[in-house]
C-alpha angles and dihedrals in degrees: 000000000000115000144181132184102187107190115193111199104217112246101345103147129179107214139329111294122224091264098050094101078064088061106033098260104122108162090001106155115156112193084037083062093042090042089060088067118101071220106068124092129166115168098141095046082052099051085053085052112257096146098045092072116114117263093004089119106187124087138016130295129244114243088213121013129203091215152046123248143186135178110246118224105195104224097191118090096254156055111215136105107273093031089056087046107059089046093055081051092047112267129119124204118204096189128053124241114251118268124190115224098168087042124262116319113265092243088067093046093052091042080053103048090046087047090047111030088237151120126224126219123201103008092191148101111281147147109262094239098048091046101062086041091065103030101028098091097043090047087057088054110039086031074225103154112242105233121185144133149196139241078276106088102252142113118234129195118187123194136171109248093222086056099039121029105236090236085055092053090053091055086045089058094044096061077051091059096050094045091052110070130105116021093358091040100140125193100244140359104216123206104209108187115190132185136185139076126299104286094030113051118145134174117266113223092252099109119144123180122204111211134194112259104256105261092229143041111280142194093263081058095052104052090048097047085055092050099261119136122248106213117195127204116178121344102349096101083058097043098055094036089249088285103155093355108142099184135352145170131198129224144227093216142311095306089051101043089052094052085053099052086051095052086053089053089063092053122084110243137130118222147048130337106200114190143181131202114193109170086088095063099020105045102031110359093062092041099048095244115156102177093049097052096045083061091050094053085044096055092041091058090037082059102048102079078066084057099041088051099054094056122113136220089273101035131122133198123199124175131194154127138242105217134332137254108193108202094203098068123090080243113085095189136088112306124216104242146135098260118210132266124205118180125180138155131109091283096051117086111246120228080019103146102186086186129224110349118222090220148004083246089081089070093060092036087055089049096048090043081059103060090039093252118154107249106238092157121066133272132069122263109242095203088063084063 
């Protein structure tokens, strides 16, 4: 009974890559960053081998690691959330999703207020919290529907819970989502529901992104068409638009999705446990907070002995990110880095450094190489070698 719980931690990147300067991340580095707070420990990341990985210059290597590990390089043209994703599953993209700078065209808006009945306040690039800071009173008077984004491609409507119905919103963004393909196709449509007075307003817990379904097989498509089981802890099920997905369940932040992956050790599957772990990026990355996400970072590795100790046999544990989002830099956006890759379990060889990696899609090669399943996405399985 082969599995693989596979945890990417959000936006945790290892060091600028060559083409940064393309992207405006220039000397992003975001466990560097993490690593400078009196609040970031990792000793159990280290025994596995984390800072053992080549280039990853901070911290101090493990004389003998548990695990494998290998940098990561991303090959598609991008560093956001969907985009990391499908590489890790397999898929490249060599052109990067559209992002809006300037805000939507009017023309979308326009397409989006007839579709929905109604209006749309800001229209720009902002920070979620500040957003609903600045709009959030006018949106409770006028019931116009707040739509921004960032410098991510998505398209993100916020809306008081009291004003919209969360279910409402969804249809809302799903109108988005229909709207949004070809030359407008946006990675994801994000539902951002708030609550709270004037002055104190603060997001529930209710988001739903609604993702383009991934132009290609991956490797999600490939272990269920051979009758393993796709496991979804977070926002997979979002990210890749629910395709292949068996079973998932959605979480409320870092603490919760980890009590839930470890709820899914203790079933009887075989198969794949995809997770996502979004406090890193959502709660500190984006808001350049490097104490908080040093903790973050500290409680996730003070967790994972719960997580080691609940593998089987057959098990096997990869960990890993899908951008950064260095919160020490003036940018409070994605940042173009490797991002780390940790592997244990009794049929990984332990100390094994497989290098720098070409691409995320290693990582789903090498599970699919696991469970003896013809490649048919890219990437190269590290355990053939």
């Amino acid at each position: 009974m082969k599995r693989i719980f596979l945890i990417v931690l959000d936006s945790v990147g290892i060091g600028e890559m060559p083409d940064a300067a393309d992207f405006g991340d220039e000397g992003s580095h975001t466990v560097r960053a993490a690593a400078s707070s009196k609040y970031f420990s990792m000793p159990n990341m280290r025994k596995l081998g984390l800072f053992n990985i080549d280039g990853i210059e901070t911290g101090d290597p493990e004389d003998t690691p548990m695990g494998a590990f290998a940098r990561m390089a991303e090959a598609s043209k991008g560093k956001d959330t969907t985009i990391g994703h499908w590489e890790i599953a397999g898929v490249i993209s060599p052109q990067p999703l559209p992002t809006y700078p300037q805000g939507f065209p009017k023309e979308v808006i326009r397409e989006f207020s007839e579709k929905t009945g109604c209006g749309v306040l800001c229209n720009r690039p902002y920070s979620g919290t500040e957003v609903i800071r600045d709009y959030g009173e006018q949106h409770m008077k006028s019931k116009d529907l707040i739509v921004y984004t960032s410098a991510d491609s998505v398209f993100q409507v916020a809306a008081h819970e009291a004003v919209v119905p969360v279910e409402e919103l969804y249809r809302y963004c799903q109108i988005a989502r229909d709207m949004l393909v070809g030359r407008h196709g946006v990675g994801r449509v994000i539902a951002r529901p708030f609550e709270g007075e004037p002055g104190s307003f603060s997001r529930t817990v209710r988001r739903h992104d609604f993702s383009l379904t991934p132009p290609k097989t991956t490797m999600l498509d490939l272990l269920a068409e051979h009758g393993k089981e796709v496991l979804g802890v977070g926002k997979i099920y979002d990210i890749f638009a629910g395709k292949s997905v068996t079973d998932f369940v959605r979480t409320s932040g870092n603490a919760d999705g980890i009590d839930k992956t470890l709820a899914y050790m203790e079933r009887e599957f075989e198969g794949l446990c995809f997770v996502n772990l979004v406090d890193f990026d959502m709660l500190y990355g984006h808001r350049n907070d490097v104490d908080g996400y040093a903790k973050a970072l500290t409680y996730f590795d003070g967790r994972l002995p719960e997580i080691l100790h609940k593998m089987r046999e057959e098990d096997i544990l990869m960990i890993t990110a899908d951008h950064g989002c260095d919160p020490s830099t003036p940018s409070t956006d994605h940042s173009r880095e490797y991002t780390p890759l940790v592997m244990y379990g009794k049929n990984i060889p332990a100390g094994r450094n497989f290098g720098t990696r070409s691409t995320f899609a290693d990582i789903g090669a090498t599970a699919l190489g696991y469970f003896g399943i013809e490649l048919q996405i890219d990437g190269r399985s590290m355990l053939e070698e």
